[in-house]
N, C-alpha and C positions, 0 to 999 in steps of 0.2 A: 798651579803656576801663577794666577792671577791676584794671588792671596800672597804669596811670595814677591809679587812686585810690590804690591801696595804696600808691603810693611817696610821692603828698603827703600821705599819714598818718601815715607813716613819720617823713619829715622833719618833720613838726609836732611828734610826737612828740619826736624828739631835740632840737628847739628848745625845747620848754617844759621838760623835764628840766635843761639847759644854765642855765636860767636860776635854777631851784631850787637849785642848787650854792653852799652860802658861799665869799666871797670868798676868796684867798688869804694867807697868811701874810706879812706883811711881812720882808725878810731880817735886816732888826736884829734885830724882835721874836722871832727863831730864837735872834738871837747871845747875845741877851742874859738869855736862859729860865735860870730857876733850876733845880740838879739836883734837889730835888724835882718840877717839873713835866718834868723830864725822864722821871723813873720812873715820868708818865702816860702814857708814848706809845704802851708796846704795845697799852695797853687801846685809843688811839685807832687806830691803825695798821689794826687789821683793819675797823673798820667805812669803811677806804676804800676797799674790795672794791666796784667796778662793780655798781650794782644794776639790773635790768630792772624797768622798771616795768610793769606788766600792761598798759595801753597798746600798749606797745613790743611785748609777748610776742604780742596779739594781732594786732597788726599784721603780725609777721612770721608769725604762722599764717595769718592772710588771704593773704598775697603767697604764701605755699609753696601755698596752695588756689588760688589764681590759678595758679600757675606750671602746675599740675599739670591745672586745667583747660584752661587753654592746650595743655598737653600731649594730652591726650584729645583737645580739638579739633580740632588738626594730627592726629591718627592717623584719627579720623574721618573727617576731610575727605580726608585720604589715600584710605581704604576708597573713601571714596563716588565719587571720582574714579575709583578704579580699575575699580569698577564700571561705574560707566559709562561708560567704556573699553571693556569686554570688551560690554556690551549696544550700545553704539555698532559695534561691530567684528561680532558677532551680527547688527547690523541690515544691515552693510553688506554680510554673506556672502549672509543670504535677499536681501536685491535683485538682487544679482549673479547669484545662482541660477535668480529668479523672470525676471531679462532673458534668463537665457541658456535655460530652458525655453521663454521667450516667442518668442524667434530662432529655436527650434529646433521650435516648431508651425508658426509663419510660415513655414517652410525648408519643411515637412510639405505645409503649403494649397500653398503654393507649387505641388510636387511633384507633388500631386496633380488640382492645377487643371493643372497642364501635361499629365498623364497624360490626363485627364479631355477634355481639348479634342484631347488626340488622337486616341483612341480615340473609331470610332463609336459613335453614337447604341444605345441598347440596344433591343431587340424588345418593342414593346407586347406585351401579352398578352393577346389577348381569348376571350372565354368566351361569344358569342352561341349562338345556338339557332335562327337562323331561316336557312335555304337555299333556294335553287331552283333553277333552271336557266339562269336569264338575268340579267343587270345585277350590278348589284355583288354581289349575293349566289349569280353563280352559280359553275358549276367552275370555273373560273378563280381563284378566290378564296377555294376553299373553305378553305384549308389556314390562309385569314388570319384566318377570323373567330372560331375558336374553337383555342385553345392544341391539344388533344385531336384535333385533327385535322388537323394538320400531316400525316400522311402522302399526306395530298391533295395536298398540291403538293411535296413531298421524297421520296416513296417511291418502291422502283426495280421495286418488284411487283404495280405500279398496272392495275387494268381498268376499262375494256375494252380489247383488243387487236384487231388485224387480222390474223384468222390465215392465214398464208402461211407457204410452205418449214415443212410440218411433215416432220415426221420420221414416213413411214411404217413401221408396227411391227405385228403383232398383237395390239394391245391384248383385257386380257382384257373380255370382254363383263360390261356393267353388269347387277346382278341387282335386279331391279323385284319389291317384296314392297308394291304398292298396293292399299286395298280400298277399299269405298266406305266414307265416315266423314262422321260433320256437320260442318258449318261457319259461318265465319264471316265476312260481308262489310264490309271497312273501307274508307271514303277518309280516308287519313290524311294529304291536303293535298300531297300528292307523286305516289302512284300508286292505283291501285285494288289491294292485298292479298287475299288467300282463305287463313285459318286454318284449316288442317283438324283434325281430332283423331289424336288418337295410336294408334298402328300404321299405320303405313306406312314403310318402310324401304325402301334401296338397300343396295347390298353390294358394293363394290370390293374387290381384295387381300384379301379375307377382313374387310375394316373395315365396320362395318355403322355406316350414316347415316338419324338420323333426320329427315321430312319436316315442316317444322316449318310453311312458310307461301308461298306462290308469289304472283306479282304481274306487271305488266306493263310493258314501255317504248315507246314511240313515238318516234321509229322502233327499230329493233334498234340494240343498240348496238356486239352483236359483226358483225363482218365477215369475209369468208370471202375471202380472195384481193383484197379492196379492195373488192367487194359486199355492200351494206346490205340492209336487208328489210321490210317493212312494220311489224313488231313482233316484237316478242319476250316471252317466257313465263319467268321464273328461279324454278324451285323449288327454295328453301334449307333444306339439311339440316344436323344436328348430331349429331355424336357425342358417346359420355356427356362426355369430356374438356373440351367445348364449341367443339372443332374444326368449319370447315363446308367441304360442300360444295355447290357452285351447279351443279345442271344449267340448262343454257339451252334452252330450245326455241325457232327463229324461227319465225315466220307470214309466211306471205306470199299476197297475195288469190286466192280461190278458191271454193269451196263452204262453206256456212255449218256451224261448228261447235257441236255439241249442248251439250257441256258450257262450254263460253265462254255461250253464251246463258243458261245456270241462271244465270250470275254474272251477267248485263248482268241478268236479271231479279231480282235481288234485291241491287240497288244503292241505298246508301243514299241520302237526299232530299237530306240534310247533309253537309258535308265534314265528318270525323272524327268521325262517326257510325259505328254496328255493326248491321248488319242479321244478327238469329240466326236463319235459314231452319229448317221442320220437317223438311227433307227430307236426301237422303244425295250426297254427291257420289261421283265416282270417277274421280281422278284420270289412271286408267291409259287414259283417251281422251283427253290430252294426247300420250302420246306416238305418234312414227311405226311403220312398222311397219318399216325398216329403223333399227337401234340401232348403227350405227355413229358415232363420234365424234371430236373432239379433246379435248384433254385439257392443264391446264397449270396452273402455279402463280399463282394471284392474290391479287385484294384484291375487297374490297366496292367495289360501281358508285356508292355514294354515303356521304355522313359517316357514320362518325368514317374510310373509306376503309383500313380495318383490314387488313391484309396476312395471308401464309398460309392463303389460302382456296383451295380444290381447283378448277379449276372443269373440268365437263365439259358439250360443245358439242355437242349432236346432229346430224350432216352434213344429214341428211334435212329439210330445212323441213315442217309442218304447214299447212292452209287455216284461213281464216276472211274472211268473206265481205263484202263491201264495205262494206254496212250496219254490221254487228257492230263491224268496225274504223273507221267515221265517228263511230259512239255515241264513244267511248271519244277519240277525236279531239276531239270538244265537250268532252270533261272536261280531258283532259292532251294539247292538240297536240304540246308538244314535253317531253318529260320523260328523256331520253338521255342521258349522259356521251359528251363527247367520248373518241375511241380514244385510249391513254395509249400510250408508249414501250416497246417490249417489248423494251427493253434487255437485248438477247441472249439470253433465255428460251430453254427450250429447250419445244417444243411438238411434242406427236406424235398423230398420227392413225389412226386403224385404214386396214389394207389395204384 
């Protein structure tokens, strides 16, 4: 548009210029000129020099400022294309990118949903606290209810066993350092326990165990040859390291036992209650008067079913008396681990 004014500016200009010009000389009026007004014509001659008239001059300043803005515009508009060219081509790389990261997560779930549906289901983890002996919560199941105690149902050193084909050997004879010590009567909702106090030791191999706390099961839970027994007695010991070992003593009915009666007599009212007696126990009328045993590597009879525990079986059964063992039937009838697998163990017995 600006290009367009300047040229009909232009041309106005040189039309009114055009018109200001005196007329031209007629050819006689040339022929017929006297040599004095000949002698005026240099003086007239130069002022026939083209004159611009300011009009004209700023006219064509205008058109060269047009030309020049036209020019800047094209180079502008040039940039500005190019630019956005390169931001247009910039846009088109990030989408191509962002499709092809987008493909390549898609590819990923994909992958992993195929994985995922193949592979089984993963192992709840549970962290209960509550066992017993029967229904969902009993050995059958201990292994499931709490993570911690898996070796209840995976472990290969699991008790109680059925001991048979042992290996007879001279085993060295167990050394009995019990005194009489006070105690402590618990039902802690499983069994009836007897905490006794400190000094009282066994002594294997030269390893000395101490006697930390005995308790009872109905029925036995070890078996000798495929034979059970009315109950059974485990006094669990510890070395400093916190190693154990379990002696067993079974019961089976007969004459009524003294020291089992201290305990039925100071049994607490409450389950998981502690009855603290004045008086002194002494353990060493627990055991029989023949100390011959088997011997083998196990676990705990009940959760966390901790493996690596020593245990030694006394051949000889103990009495306790029909009464004695009915009391204790009203509290816990059945409170025994089934026999575990004794997956090739090796088990030996004294001569």
């Amino acid at each position: 548009m600006r290009n367009l004014i300047a040229l009909f500016a232009c041309l106005f200009v040189m039309s009114t210029a055009s018109a200001n010009d005196p007329p031209p000389a007629s050819a006689s009026a040339v022929a017929v000129a006297k040599p004095a007004d000949a002698a005026k014509l240099p003086s007239i001659i130069p002022s026939i020099k083209p004159a611009i008239s300011p009009a004209a001059a700023a006219a064509a300043s205008a058109q060269s400022q047009a030309i020049k803005e036209a020019e800047a515009e094209a180079e502008l508009s040039a940039k500005i294309a190019a630019r956005l060219a390169v931001m247009r081509a910039n846009q088109a790389a990030r989408a191509a990118a962002a499709a092809k990261a987008r493909r390549t997560a898609e590819a990923r779930q994909r992958e992993a949903a195929s994985i995922a549906a193949a592979a089984p289901p993963p192992v709840k983890q549970y962290h209960g606290t509550h066992w017993s002996y029967e229904g969902e919560t009993g050995p059958a199941n201990w292994g499931k209810i709490n993570a911690d105690w898996a070796k209840c149902g995976t472990g290969s050193r699991q008790s109680p066993i059925d001991l048979r084909d042992g290996m007879k050997v001279d085993l060295e004879q167990i050394a009995f350092d019990y005194k009489p010590s006070a105690f402590n009567v618990t039902d802690n909702g499983h069994t009836i326990q007897v905490t006794v106090g400190s000094g009282n030791f066994i002594t294997i191999q030269n390893h000395a165990y101490e006697l930390m706390q005995f308790h009872f099961h109905r029925p036995s839970e070890e078996r000798i040859n495929g034979k059970g027994f009315e109950m059974v007695v485990h006094l669990v010991h510890k070395d400093p390291e916190g190693k154990l070992a379990v002696l067993a003593v079974l019961l089976e009915r007969g004459k009524g036992h003294n020291m089992i009666q201290t305990v039925w007599n100071n049994l607490p009212l409450e389950k998981h209650d502690t009855v603290s007696p004045s008086i002194v126990l002494d353990v060493n009328e627990l055991l029989p008067q023949k100390r011959d045993y088997f011997t083998f590597m196990g676990s705990l009879t009940t959760p966390p079913c901790s493996e690596g525990v020593l245990w030694l079986v006394m051949k000889e059964p103990m009495q306790a008396s029909p009464s004695q063992m009915a009391l204790f039937s009203r509290l816990y009838p059945l409170n025994a681990r089934p026999i575990q697998a004794s997956s090739g163990r090796v088990i030996k017995e004294s001569n």
